[in-house]
MARTITOR-750439 format. One line per 8 residues: number of its first residue (from 0); their letters; for each residue x, y, z of C-alpha. Coordinates in nm, 2 decimals, decimal comma. Layout:
NUM	A	X:Y:Z  ...;
! end
This chain:
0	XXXXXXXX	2,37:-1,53:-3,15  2,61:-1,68:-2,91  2,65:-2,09:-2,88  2,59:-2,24:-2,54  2,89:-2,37:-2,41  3,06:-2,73:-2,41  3,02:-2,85:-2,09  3,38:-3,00:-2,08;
8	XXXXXXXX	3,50:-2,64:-2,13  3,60:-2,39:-1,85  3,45:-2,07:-2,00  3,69:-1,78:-1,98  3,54:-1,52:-1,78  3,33:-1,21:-1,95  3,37:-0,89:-1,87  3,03:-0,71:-1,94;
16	XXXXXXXX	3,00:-0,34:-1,94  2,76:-0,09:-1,99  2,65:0,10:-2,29  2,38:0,37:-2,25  2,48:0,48:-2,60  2,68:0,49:-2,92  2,97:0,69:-2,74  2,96:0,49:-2,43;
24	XXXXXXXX	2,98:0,13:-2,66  3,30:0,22:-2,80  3,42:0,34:-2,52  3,35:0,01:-2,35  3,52:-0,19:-2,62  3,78:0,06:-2,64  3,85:0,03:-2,25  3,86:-0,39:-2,32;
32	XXXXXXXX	3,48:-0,51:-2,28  3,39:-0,86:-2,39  3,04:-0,76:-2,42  2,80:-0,50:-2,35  2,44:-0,42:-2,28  2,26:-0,21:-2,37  1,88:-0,10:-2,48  1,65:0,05:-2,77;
40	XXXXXXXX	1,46:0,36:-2,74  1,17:0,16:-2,55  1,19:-0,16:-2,32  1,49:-0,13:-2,08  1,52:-0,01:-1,77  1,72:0,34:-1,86  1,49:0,56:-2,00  1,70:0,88:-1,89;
48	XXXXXXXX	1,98:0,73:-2,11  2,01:0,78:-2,50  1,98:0,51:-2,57  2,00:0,35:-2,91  1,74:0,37:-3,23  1,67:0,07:-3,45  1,93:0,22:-3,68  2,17:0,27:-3,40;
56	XXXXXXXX	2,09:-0,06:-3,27  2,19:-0,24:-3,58  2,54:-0,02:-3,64  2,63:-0,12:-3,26  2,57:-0,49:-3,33  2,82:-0,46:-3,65  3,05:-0,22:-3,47  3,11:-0,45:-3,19;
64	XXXXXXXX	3,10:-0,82:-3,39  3,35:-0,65:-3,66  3,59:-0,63:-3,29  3,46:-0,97:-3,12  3,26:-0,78:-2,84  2,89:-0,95:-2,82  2,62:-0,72:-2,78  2,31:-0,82:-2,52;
72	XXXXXXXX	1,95:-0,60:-2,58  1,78:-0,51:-2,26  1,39:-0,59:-2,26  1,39:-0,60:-1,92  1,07:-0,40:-1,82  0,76:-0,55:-1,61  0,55:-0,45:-1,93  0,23:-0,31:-1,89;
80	XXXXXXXX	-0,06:-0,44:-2,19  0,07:-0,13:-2,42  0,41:-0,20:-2,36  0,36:-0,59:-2,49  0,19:-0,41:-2,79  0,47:-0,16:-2,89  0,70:-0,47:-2,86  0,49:-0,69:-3,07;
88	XXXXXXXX	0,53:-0,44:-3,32  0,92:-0,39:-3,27  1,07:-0,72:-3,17  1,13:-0,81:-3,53  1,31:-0,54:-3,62  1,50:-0,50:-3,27  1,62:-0,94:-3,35  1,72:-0,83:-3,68;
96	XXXXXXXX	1,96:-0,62:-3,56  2,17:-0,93:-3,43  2,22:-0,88:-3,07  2,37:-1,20:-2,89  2,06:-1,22:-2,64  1,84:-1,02:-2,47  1,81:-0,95:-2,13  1,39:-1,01:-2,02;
104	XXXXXXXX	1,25:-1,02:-1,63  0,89:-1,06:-1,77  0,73:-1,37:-1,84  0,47:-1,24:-2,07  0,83:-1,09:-2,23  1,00:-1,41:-2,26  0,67:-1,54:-2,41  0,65:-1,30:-2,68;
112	XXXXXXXX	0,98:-1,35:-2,77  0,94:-1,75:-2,81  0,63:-1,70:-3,01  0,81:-1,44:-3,23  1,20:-1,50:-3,25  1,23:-1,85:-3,07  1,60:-1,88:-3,20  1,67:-1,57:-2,99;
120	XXXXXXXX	1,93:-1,66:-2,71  1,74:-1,51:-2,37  1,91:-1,40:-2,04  1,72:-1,35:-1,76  1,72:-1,01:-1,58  1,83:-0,97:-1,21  1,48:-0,79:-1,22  1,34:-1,14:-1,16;
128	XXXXXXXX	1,46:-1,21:-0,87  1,65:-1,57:-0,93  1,81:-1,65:-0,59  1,79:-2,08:-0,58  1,89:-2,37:-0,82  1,53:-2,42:-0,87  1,45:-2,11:-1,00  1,72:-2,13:-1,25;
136	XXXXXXXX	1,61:-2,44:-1,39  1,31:-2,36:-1,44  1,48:-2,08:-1,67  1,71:-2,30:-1,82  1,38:-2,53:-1,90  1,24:-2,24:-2,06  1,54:-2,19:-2,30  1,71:-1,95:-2,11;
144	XXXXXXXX	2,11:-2,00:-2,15  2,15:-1,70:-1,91  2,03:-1,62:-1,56  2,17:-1,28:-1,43  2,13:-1,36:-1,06  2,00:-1,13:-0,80  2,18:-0,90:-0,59  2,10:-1,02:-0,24;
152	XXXXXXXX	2,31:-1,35:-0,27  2,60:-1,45:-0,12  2,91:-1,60:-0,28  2,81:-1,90:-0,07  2,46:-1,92:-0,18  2,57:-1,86:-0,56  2,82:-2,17:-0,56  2,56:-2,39:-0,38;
160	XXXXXXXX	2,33:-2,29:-0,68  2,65:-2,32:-0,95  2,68:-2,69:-0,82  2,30:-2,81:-0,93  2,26:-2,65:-1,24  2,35:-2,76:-1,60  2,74:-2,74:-1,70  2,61:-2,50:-2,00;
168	XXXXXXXX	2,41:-2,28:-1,79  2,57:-1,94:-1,71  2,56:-1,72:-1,42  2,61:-1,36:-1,44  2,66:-1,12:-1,17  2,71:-0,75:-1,09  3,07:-0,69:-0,97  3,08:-0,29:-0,99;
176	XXXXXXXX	2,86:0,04:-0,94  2,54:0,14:-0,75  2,34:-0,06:-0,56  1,94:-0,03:-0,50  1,71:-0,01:-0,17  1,46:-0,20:-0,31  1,50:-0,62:-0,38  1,63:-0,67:-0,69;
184	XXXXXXXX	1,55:-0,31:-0,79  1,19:-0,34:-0,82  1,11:-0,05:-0,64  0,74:0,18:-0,57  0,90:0,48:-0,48  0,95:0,69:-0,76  0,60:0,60:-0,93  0,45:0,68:-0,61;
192	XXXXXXXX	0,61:1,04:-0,57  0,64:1,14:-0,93  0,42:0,88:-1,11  0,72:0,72:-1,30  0,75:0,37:-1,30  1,14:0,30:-1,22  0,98:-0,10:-1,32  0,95:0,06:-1,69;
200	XXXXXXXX	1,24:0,21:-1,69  1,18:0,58:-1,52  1,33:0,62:-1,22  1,38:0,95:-1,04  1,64:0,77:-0,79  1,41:0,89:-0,51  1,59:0,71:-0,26  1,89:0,95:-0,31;
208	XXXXXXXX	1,68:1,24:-0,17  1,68:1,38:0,18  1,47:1,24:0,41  1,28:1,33:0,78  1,10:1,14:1,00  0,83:1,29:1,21  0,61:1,12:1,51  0,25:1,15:1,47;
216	XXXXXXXX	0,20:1,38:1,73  0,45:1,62:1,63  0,44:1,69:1,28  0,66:2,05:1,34  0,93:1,80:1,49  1,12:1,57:1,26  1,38:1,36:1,37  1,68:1,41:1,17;
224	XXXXXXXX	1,89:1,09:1,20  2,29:1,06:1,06  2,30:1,36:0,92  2,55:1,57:0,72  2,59:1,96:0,63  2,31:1,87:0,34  2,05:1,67:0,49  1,96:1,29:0,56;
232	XXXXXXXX	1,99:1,01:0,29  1,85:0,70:0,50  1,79:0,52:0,17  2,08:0,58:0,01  2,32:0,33:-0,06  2,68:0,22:-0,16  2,85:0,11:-0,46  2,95:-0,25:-0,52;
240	XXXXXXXX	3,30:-0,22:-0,55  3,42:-0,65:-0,64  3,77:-0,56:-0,80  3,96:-0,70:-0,46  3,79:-0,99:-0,47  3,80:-1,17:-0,84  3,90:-1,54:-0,74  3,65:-1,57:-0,50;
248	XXXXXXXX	3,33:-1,46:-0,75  3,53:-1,72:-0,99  3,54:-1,97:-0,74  3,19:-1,93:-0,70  3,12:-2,03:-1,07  2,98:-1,66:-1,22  3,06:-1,65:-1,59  2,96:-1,29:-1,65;
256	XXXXXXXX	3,12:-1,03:-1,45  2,89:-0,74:-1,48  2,94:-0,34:-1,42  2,63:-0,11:-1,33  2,64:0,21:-1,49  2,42:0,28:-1,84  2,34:0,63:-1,69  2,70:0,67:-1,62;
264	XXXXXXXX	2,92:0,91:-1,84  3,20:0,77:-2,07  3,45:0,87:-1,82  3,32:0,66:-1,55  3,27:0,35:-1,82  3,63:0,39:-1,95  3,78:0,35:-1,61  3,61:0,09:-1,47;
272	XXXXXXXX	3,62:-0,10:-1,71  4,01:-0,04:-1,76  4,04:-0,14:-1,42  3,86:-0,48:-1,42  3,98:-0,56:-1,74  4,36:-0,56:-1,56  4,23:-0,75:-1,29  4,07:-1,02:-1,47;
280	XXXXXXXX	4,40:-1,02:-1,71  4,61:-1,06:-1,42  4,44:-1,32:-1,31  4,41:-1,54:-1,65  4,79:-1,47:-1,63  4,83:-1,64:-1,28  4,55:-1,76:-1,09  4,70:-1,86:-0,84;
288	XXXXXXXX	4,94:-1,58:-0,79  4,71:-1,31:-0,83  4,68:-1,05:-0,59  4,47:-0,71:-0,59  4,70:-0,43:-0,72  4,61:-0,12:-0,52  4,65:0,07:-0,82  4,31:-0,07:-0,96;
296	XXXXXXXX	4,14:0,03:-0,64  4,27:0,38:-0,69  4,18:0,43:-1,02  3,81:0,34:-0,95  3,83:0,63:-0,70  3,84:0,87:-1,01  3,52:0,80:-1,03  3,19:0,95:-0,95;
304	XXXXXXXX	3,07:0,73:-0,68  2,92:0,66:-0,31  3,17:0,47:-0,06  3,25:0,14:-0,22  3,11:-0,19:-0,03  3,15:-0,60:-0,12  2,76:-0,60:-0,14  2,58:-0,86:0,03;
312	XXXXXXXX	2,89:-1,13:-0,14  2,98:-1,19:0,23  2,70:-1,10:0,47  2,37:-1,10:0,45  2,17:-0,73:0,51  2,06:-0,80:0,83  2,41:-0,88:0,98  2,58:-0,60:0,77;
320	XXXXXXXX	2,52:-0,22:0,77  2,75:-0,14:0,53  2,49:-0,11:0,24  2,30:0,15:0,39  2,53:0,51:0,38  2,42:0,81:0,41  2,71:1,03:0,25  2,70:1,16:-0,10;
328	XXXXXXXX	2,89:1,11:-0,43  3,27:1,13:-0,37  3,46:1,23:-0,66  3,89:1,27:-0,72  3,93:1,35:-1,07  3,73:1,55:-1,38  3,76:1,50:-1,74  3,90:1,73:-1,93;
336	XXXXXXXX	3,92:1,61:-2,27  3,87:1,35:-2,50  4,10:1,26:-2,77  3,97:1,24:-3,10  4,30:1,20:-3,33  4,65:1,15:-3,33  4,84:1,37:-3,55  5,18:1,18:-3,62;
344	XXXXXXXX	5,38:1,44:-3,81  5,31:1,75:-3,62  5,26:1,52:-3,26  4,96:1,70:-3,18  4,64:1,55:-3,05  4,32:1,66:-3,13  4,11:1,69:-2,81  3,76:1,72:-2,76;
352	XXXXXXXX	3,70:1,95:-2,45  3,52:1,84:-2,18  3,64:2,10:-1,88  3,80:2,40:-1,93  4,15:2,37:-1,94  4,48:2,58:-1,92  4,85:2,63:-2,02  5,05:2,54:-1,73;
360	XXXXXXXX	4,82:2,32:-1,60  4,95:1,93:-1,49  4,69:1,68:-1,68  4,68:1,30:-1,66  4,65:1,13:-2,00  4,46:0,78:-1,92  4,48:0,53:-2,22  4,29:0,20:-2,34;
368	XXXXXXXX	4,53:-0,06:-2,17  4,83:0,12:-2,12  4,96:0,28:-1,82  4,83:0,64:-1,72  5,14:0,90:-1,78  5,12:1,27:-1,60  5,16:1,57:-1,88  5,25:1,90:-1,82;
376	XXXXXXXX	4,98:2,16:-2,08  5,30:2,36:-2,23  5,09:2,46:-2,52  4,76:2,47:-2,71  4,64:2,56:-3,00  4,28:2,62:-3,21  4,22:2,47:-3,52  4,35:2,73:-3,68;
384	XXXXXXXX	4,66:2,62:-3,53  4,71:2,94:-3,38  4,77:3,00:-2,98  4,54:2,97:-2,69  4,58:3,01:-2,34  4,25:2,80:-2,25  3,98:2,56:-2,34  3,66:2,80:-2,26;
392	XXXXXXXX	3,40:2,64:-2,48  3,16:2,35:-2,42  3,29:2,05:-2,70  3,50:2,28:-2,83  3,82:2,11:-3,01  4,17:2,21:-2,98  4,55:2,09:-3,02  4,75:2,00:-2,75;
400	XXXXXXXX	5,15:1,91:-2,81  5,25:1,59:-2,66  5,59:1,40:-2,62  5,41:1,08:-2,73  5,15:0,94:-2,89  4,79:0,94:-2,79  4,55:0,69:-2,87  4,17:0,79:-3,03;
408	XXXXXXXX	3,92:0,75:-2,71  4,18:0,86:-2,46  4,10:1,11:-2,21  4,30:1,34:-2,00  4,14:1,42:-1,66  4,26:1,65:-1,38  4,25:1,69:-1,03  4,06:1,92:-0,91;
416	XXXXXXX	4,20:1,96:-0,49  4,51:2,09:-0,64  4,45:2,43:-0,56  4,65:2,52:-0,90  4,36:2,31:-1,08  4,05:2,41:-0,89  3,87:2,63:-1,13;
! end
C-alpha cells in the first residue's frame, strides 16, 4: 500500500494508465506508467474487458512493484445486494493480492471494505460525483487518501477546491480519451435499451448509435439533425485530449494525471501513454520553459479516436459545444506487429503479426521512450527462417531484418492512406 504524502513535499506528478489486462499492464509500464488501474473479473466498470483473475491479479501486483509502477483495483460499481455478497466473499482474496488502493464510488463499497480490510488505502471514483471541497473532506474524513474528481469541473473550480483541502489529500483527474453524455458517467441508457447496467459495468455505449427525432404527429417523419453519409450521433461525444495543456492541470494542484481507455487496444495504451510521459518529462526537466511539442499531438492522432476537445477544463457545457460531435472515430495509423524478441546475432526481430504485412512495404517502428524511426520491409522470413513475401495469418509470428535493434513490446504500425499501404 502506498504512504500518504508529507505535506511539506511537492509530489511529483503520476502518470496513471489504463490496464484492461495482462498485455495492456506491461504495455503501460513498458510505455512509462507510474501506475495503473485496473479491475478483477467482477466489480469494475469494464465488463467487456479481460480483465484480470485472482491469480492474474496477484502476478500484475508483483509484475509491476518488482518495476516501481503501483497498481490501483477498480471496485467502482453502484453494487446491487448480490454484488455486496460476491464481494464479501472476494475482497480478501482481491486485498491479498497487494494493490496500492482501490478505486470505490459506493458507499455501502467503502463500508465493506473498512469492515473487512480497513488498512486498505481507498480512492474514490469519479463515479461519485466529487465536484466541491466539502465533498472531499468528507472523503478524506472517511479515510480516503484519494478523490478522483469529476469530469464536469473546471481547472478553476479544481484549484479553488485544491486550496481547502488537506496538504496529503490527492486529486486525480482524467487528462486523455473518451468522454461520457451522462454526469460523471452514471448513465440509464444502455440498461434501458438492452437491460445492461453500464453502473455495473455493462455498457453497450448506446450513445454512440444513430439517432432520429420524430414529432408526435408525424411518426413517418423524423428529423434528421447534423448529419453525415452514416446517420446522426447527437449523443456522441469527443475525446479529452489535455497533452497541450500540462502546467495548467499542475497549476491547478491534480496529482494523478489519468488516461481513459481499459477497453482500448495495446496500441492505443502504448501511444498515449508514450506521449504524456514525454510531456510530463519535459516538463519536470523545465517547468518553466516547457512548451507543447507538436510532435506529441501528432502521435496521439495514431490513434483510434473522436475529434480531441479540452473538456469542460475551460468552459462549462452550457457555454461550450465542443463536447457534443457528431462525427465518428478518426483513425491515421494500424498496427502491424508487435515485437516479441530481439535477436542480436542474426539482427532479426521476432514480430508478432497484427495486420498483414508485405515486402516492400515502408513501416514505422515506435519504441518505449525512444524516438519513432521509419523502416523500409526488405525482407521476411517464417520461423523456419525461410522466405516470405507476406504476413497473411492472424498472430502469426515471423522475422523481419532490421538495421538496429528493436526493443520487446515495440510495434511497427503503418499508414494505411498511402495508397501503396492500403490493403
Amino acid at each position: 500500500m502506498t504512504e500518504k504524502n508529507d505535506p511539506g513535499v511537492q509530489p511529483r506528478i503520476e502518470l496513471l494508465a489504463p490496464a484492461g489486462d495482462p498485455e495492456k499492464m506491461r504495455t503501460a509500464i513498458l510505455y512509462g506508467a507510474d501506475a495503473v488501474y485496473l479491475a478483477a473479473r467482477d466489480f469494475g466498470l469494464r465488463a467487456s474487458g479481460k480483465n484480470f483473475t485472482a491469480a492474474e491479479l496477484r502476478e500484475a501486483v508483483d509484475y509491476a512493484h518488482a518495476r516501481g509502477v503501483r497498481v490501483y483495483l477498480t471496485l467502482n460499481i453502484l453494487a446491487h445486494p448480490e454484488d455486496m455478497a460476491d464481494l464479501a466473499a472476494q475482497i480478501d482474496e482481491l486485498a491479498d493480492a497487494g494493490p496500492d488502493a482501490v478505486i470505490v464510488s459506493d458507499p455501502g463499497v467503502f463500508s465493506l471494505l473498512r469492515q473487512k480490510q480497513p488498512k486498505m488505502n481507498i480512492h474514490i471514483s469519479t463515479q461519485a460525483s466529487t465536484t466541491n471541497a466539502a465533498a472531499c473532506r468528507f472523503w478524506y474524513q472517511q479515510g480516503a487518501e484519494r478523490v478522483i474528481l469529476a469530469r464536469e469541473l473546471t481547472l478553476t473550480e479544481i484549484s479553488e477546491i485544491r486550496r481547502e483541502l488537506p496538504p496529503d489529500m490527492q486529486l486525480e483527474a482524467f487528462v486523455h480519451g473518451a468522454m461520457c453524455l451522462a454526469y460523471s458517467g452514471r448513465c440509464l441508457l444502455s440498461q434501458y435499451f438492452t437491460g445492461r447496467d453500464a453502473n455495473r459495468g455493462r455498457c453497450v455505449q448506446a450513445c454512440r448509435w444513430s439517432y432520429e427525432i420524430t414529432e408526435a404527429g408525424h411518426p413517418d417523419k423524423p428529423v434528421i439533425m447534423n448529419e453525415d453519409a452514416r446517420g446522426t450521433y447527437l449523443l456522441n461525444s469527443r475525446d479529452l485530449c489535455m497533452i497541450e495543456h500540462i502546467p495548467e492541470l499542475v497549476a491547478a494542484g491534480i496529482s494523478s494525471f489519468k488516461i481513459e481507455g481499459r477497453a482500448k487496444s495495446s496500441y492505443y495504451v502504448a501511444t498515449v501513454t508514450k506521449a504524456y510521459r514525454a510531456a510530463l518529462d519535459a516538463y519536470f526537466a523545465d517547468p518553466g520553459g516547457w512548451r507543447a511539442d507538436p510532435a506529441w499531438l501528432t502521435e496521439l492522432e495514431q490513434t483510434v479516436h473522436r475529434p480531441f476537445t479540452t473538456g469542460f477544463y475551460y468552459a462549462r457545457p452550457q457555454d461550450d459545444a465542443a463536447v457534443a460531435v457528431n462525427e465518428l472515430d478518426q483513425r491515421a495509423a494500424t498496427v502491424a506487429g508487435v515485437v516479441k524478441a530481439w535477436l542480436p546475432e542474426s539482427s532479426l526481430a521476432l514480430v508478432e503479426q497484427r495486420n498483414k504485412i508485405r515486402v516492400g512495404e515502408t513501416q514505422e517502428l515506435v519504441s518505449p521512450r525512444r524516438p519513432n524511426r521509419q523502416i523500409v520491409v526488405k525482407s521476411l522470413f517464417d520461423l523456419e527462417r525461410q522466405p516470405i513475401n507476406s504476413t497473411p495469418h492472424p498472430r502469426m509470428q515471423y522475422f523481419m531484418p532490421l538495421s538496429e535493434p528493436a526493443a520487446i513490446g515495440a510495434m511497427l504500425r503503418r499508414f494505411p492512406q498511402k495508397p501503396s499501404e492500403s490493403d
